[in-house]
C-alpha positions as a printed Julia matrix, in Angstrom:
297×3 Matrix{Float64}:
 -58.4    -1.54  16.35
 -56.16   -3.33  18.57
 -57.04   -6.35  20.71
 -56.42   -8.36  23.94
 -56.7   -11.52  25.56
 -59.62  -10.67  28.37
 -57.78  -12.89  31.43
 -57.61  -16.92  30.75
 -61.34  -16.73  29.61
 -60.27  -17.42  25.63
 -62.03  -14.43  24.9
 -60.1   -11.71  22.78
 -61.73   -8.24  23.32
 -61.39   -4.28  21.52
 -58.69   -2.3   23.76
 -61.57    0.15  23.32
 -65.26   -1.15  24.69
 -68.38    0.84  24.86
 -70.79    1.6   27.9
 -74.12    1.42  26.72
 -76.18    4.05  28.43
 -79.89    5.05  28.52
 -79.39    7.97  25.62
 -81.8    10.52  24.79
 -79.82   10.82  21.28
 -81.14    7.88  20.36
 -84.81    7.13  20.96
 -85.83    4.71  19.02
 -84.61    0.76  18.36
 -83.14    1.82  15.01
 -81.33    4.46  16.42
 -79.26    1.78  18.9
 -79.03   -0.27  15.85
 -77.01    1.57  13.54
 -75.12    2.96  16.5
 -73.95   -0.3   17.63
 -73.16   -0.94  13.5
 -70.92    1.91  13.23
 -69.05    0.47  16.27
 -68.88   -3.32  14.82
 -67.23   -1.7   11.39
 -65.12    0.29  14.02
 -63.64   -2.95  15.23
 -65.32   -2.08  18.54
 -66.61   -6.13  20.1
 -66.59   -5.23  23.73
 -70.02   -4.05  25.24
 -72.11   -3.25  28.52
 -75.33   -2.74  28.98
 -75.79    0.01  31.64
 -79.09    1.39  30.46
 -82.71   -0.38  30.9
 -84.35    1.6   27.8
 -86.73   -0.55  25.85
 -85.66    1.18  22.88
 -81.81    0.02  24.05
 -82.52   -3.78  24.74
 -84.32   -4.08  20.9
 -81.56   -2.54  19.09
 -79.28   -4.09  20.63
 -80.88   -7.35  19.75
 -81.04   -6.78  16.59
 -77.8    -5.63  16.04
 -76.28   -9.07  17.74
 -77.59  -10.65  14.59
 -75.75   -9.35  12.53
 -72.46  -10.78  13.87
 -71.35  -14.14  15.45
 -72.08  -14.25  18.74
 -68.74  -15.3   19.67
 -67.01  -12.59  18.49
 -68.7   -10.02  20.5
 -68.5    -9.41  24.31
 -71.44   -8.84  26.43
 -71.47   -7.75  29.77
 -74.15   -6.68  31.55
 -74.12   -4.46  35.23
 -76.25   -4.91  38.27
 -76.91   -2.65  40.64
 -77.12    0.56  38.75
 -80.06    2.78  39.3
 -82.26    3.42  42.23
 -83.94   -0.27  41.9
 -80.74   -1.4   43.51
 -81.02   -5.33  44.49
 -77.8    -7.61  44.67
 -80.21  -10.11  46.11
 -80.96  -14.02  44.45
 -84.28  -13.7   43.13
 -83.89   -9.84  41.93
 -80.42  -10.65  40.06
 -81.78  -13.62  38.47
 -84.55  -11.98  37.04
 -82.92   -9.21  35.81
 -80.39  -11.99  34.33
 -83.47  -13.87  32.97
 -84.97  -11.12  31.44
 -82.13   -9.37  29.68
 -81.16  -12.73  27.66
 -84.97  -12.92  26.96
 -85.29   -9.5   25.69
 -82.08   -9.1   23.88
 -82.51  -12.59  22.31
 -79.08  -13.47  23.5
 -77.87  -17.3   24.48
 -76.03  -16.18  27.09
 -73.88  -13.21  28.61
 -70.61  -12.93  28.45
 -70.52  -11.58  31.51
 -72.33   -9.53  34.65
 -70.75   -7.23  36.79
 -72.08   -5.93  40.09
 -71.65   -2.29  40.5
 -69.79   -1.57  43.48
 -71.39   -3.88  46.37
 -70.55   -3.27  49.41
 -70.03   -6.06  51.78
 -73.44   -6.42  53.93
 -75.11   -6.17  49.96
 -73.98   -9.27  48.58
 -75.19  -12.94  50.88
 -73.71  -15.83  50.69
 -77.08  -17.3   48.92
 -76.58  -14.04  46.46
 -72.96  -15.37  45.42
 -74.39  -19.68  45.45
 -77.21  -18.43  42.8
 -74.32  -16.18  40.89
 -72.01  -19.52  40.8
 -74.89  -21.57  39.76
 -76.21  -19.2   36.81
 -72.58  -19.53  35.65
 -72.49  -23.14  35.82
 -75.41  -23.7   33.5
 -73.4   -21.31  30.79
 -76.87  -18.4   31.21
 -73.36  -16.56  31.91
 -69.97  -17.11  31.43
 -67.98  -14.9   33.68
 -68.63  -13.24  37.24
 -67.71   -9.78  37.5
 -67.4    -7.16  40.13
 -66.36   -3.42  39.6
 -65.9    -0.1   41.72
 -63.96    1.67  44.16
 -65.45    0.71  47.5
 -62.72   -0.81  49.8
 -64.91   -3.8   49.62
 -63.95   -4.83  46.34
 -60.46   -5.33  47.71
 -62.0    -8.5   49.69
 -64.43  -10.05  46.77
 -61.49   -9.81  44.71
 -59.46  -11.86  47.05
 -62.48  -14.48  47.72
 -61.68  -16.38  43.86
 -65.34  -16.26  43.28
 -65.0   -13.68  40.48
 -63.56  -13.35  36.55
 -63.57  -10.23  36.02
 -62.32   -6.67  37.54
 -63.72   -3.37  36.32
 -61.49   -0.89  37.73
 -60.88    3.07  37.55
 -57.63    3.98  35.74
 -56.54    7.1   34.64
 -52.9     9.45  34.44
 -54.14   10.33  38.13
 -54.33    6.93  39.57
 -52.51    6.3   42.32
 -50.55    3.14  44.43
 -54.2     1.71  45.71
 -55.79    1.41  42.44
 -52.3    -0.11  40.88
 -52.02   -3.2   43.75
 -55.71   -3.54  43.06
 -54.39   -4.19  39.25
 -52.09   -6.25  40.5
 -54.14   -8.7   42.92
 -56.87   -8.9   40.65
 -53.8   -10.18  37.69
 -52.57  -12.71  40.4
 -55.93  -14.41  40.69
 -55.91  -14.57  36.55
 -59.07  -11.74  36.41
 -59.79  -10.1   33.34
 -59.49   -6.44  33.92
 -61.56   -3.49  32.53
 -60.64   -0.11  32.93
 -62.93    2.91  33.4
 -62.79    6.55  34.7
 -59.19    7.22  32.12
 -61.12   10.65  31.49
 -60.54   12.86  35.1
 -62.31   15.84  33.71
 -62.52   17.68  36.89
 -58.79   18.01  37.08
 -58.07   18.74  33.45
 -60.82   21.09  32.75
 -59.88   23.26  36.08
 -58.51   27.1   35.2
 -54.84   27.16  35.06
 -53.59   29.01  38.08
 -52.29   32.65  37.11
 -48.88   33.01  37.0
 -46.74   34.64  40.2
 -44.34   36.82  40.24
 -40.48   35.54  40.82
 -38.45   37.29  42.42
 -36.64   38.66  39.59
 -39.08   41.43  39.28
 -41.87   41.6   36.55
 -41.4    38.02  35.01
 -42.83   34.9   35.74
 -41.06   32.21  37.67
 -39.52   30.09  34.96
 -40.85   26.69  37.19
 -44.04   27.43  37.6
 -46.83   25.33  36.04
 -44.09   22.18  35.95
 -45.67   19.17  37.2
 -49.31   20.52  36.31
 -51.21   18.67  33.43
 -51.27   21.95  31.48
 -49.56   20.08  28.6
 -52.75   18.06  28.23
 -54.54   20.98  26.38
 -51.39   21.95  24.7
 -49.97   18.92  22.62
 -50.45   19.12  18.43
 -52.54   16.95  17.28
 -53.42   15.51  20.31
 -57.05   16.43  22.37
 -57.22   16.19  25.93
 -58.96   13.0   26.27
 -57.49   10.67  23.26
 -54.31   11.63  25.02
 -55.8    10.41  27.93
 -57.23    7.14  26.49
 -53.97    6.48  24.9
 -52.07    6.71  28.17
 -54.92    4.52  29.71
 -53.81    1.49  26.91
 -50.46    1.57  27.8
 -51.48    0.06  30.93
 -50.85   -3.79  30.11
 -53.08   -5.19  32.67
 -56.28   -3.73  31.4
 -58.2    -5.81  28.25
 -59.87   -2.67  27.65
 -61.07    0.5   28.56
 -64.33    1.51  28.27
 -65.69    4.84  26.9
 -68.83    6.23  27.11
 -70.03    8.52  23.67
 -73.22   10.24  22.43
 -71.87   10.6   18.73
 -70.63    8.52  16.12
 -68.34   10.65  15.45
 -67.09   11.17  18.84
 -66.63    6.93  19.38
 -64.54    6.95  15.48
 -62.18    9.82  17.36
 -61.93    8.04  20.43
 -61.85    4.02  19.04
 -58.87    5.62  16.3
 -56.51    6.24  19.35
 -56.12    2.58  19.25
 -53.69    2.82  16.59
 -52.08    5.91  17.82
 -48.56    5.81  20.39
 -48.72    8.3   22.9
 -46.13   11.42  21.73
 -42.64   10.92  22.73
 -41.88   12.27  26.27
 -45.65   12.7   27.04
 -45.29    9.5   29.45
 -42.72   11.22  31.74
 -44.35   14.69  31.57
 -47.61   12.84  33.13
 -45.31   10.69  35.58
 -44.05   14.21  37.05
 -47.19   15.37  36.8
 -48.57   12.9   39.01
 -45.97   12.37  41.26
 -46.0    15.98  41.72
 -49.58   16.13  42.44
 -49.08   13.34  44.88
 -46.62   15.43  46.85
 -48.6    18.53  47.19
 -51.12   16.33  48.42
 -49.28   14.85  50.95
 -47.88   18.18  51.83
 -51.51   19.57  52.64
 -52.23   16.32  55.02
 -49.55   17.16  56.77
 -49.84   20.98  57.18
């Protein structure tokens, strides 16, 4: 596993981090437990809680104790679910309650999922400041794609970024990588796995016109060569492209198996195939231009 400085915080974190969802794979307390062991041996430190499950919470506790505090990151997201409530009092008890349950110190982190601006008050963002002050926890974090995030990032009052990035991300979400890295904000990157564009039927082949055969240039700037490459599955190729951006600490994933976060956390140590960079530059770019094409039709 490979690791990264998360911003100025001092914290070093996995270049692969794990969502921790509500799961119906795993049920019970010891379920989470030896889940959240296989990722520790996996070199995986980076966490967020996502998912309210009692079952979740307890293993999760009890995993934590098996490892220095310090060496694991813990994040935790507000605002998911339809209990919704970016206000003082309903942050701080879901703050309050989580340390509480897990047994925790402190978080590492929270994040608020995707406020927009009316949702977050000036007395929301005083009580945020002051929970942070008295080390409950240590970073402020704010994460989606709402045009809003564009101004919290510019206010200073936040840490931490999480951001979509993927092979199909475009100019807004890279100078949103970029202002967040000028105010010193840790990044972390979700979304690397667009599954709705590389899961879509190929488009059948038209004729040239040279007769019966294909035309020789069609399919080129497609991402047809995602499905295609030895070795290589569609979304560890897409993971490992995701790494090579430098700004991000890490990029979070989101597994039901074991086996599935092994596959995913060993593309850490893999370098993406030689040439595959510039097939998914003209693959974008050329996506980009059709695009722009159709706006303009």
């Amino acid at each position: 596993m490979r690791y990264r400085p998360l911003g100025p915080s001092g914290m070093v974190v996995s270049v692969v981090s794990l969502r921790l969802d509500d799961s119906t794979a795993r049920s019970r307390p010891a379920d989470w437990q030896a889940f959240l062991y296989a990722a520790f041996e996996r070199g995986i430190n980076g966490f967020e809680i996502v998912g309210r499950h009692p079952a979740l919470i307890e293993g999760l506790g009890s995993a934590l104790q098996a490892i220095e505090r310090r060496l694991v990151f813990v994040a935790l997201r507000l605002g998911v679910g339809p209990s919704r409530d970016f206000s003082p009092d309903g942050m701080r008890h879901v703050i309050d309650s989580m340390i509480t349950r897990t047994g925790m110190d402190y978080l590492d982190a929270i994040v608020l999922d995707d406020p927009h601006t009316e949702e977050l008050t000036p007395y929301a963002l005083e009580m945020l400041r002051g929970v942070r002050q008295s080390g409950r926890v240590r970073m402020l974090g704010v994460g989606g794609q709402d045009e809003a995030i564009d101004a919290y990032i510019t206010t200073g009052a936040f840490d931490l970024l999480r951001a979509p990035f993927s092979l199909t991300s475009g100019w807004k979400d890279r100078l949103r990588l970029k202002a967040a890295l000028e105010r010193d904000m840790g990044i972390l990157g979700f979304g690397y796995y667009p599954e709705g564009l590389i899961r879509a039927p190929a488009p059948a082949p038209r004729r040239s016109l040279f007769g019966d055969r294909s035309n020789p240039l069609e399919g080129i700037g497609g991402y047809a060569f995602l499905n295609d490459t030895p070795n290589w599955k569609s979304e560890a190729l897409c993971l490992a492209y995701a790494m090579t951006e430098p700004s991000l600490a890490s990029v979070q994933i989101s597994v039901d198996s074991i086996d599935q976060m092994e596959a995913l956390a060993a593309v850490s140590e893999r370098d993406l195939p030689p040439g595959l960079g510039a097939q998914i530059e003209m693959a974008r770019f050329g996506a980009s231009a059709t695009q722009t094409k159709s706006q303009r039709a």
